[in-house]
N, C-alpha and C positions, 0 to 999 in steps of 0.2 A: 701183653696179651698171650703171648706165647708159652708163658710160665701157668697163667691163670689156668690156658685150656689143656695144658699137659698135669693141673692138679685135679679137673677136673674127668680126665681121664682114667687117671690112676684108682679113682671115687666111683666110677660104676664099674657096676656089677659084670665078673666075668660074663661073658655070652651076649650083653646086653648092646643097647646103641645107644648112644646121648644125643640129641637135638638142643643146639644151643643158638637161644632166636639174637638178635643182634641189627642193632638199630643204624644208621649210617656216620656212625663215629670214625674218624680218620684209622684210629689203631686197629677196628675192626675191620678192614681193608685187608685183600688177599697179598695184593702187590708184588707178590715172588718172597717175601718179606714172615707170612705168617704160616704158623708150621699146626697143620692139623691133624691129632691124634686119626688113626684107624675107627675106632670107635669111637669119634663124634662127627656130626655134620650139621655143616653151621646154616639157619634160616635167614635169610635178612630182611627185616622189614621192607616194606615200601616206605617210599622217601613223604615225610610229613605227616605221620601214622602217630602221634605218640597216645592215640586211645588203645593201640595194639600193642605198647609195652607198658608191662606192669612195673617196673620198674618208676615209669616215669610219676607214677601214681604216689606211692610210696613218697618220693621226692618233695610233691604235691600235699602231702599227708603232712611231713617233718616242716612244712613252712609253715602251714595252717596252723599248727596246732602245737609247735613246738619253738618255732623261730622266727616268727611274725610280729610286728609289732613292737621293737625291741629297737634299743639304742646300745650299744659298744662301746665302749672307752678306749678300746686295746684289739687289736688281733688278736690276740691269745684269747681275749674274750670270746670274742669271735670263735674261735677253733674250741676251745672248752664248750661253748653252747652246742655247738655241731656234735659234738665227741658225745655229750652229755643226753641228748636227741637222741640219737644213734644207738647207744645204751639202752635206753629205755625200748624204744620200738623193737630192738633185736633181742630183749628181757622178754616180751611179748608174741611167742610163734603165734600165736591164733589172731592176732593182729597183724601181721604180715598175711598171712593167708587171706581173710577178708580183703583186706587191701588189695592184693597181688591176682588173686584167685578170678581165673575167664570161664564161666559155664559152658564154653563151646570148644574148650580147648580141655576140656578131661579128659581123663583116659580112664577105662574100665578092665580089670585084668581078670 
């Protein structure tokens, strides 16, 4: 986590501030443990919120419609279908966006 949000640092804009929201995952825990950039500052969900993280949608998205319904033979199968998912959806910005996108949560500059 600590690597993540020191590359996410490095990625905004001199001058600017990053809000990065975060859901109640053990790794996302402060615990003396996690080291946060200057400019960023972390939001945390409320515990049992996942209509508040877009993330979780997305998730929700790649099972429906990408990895549902499906028999494996193998792990690697497995992990190829995932990999193969993944591909396609992140080929797709304007589909993440739909996906991800909260109208109460825009910003206007």
């Amino acid at each position: 986590m600590n690597l993540h949000l020191a590359e996410i640092s490095r990625n905004v804009t001199p001058g600017a501030h990053a809000v990065v929201l975060l859901d109640g995952a053990g790794w996302h825990q402060t615990g003396g443990k996690l080291q946060v950039p200057d400019n960023i500052s972390l939001l945390h969900l409320p515990a049992y919120s996942p209509e508040l993280n877009p993330v979780e949608n997305i998730w929700q998205f790649l099972r429906q419609n990408q990895l549902s319904n499906r028999v494996f033979d193998r792990y690697t199968d497995i992990v190829d279908a995932c990999c193969d998912a993944w591909n396609a959806l992140t080929a797709d910005p304007g589909r993440i966006r739909s996906i991800a996108t909260r109208p109460w949560a825009s910003v206007t500059i």
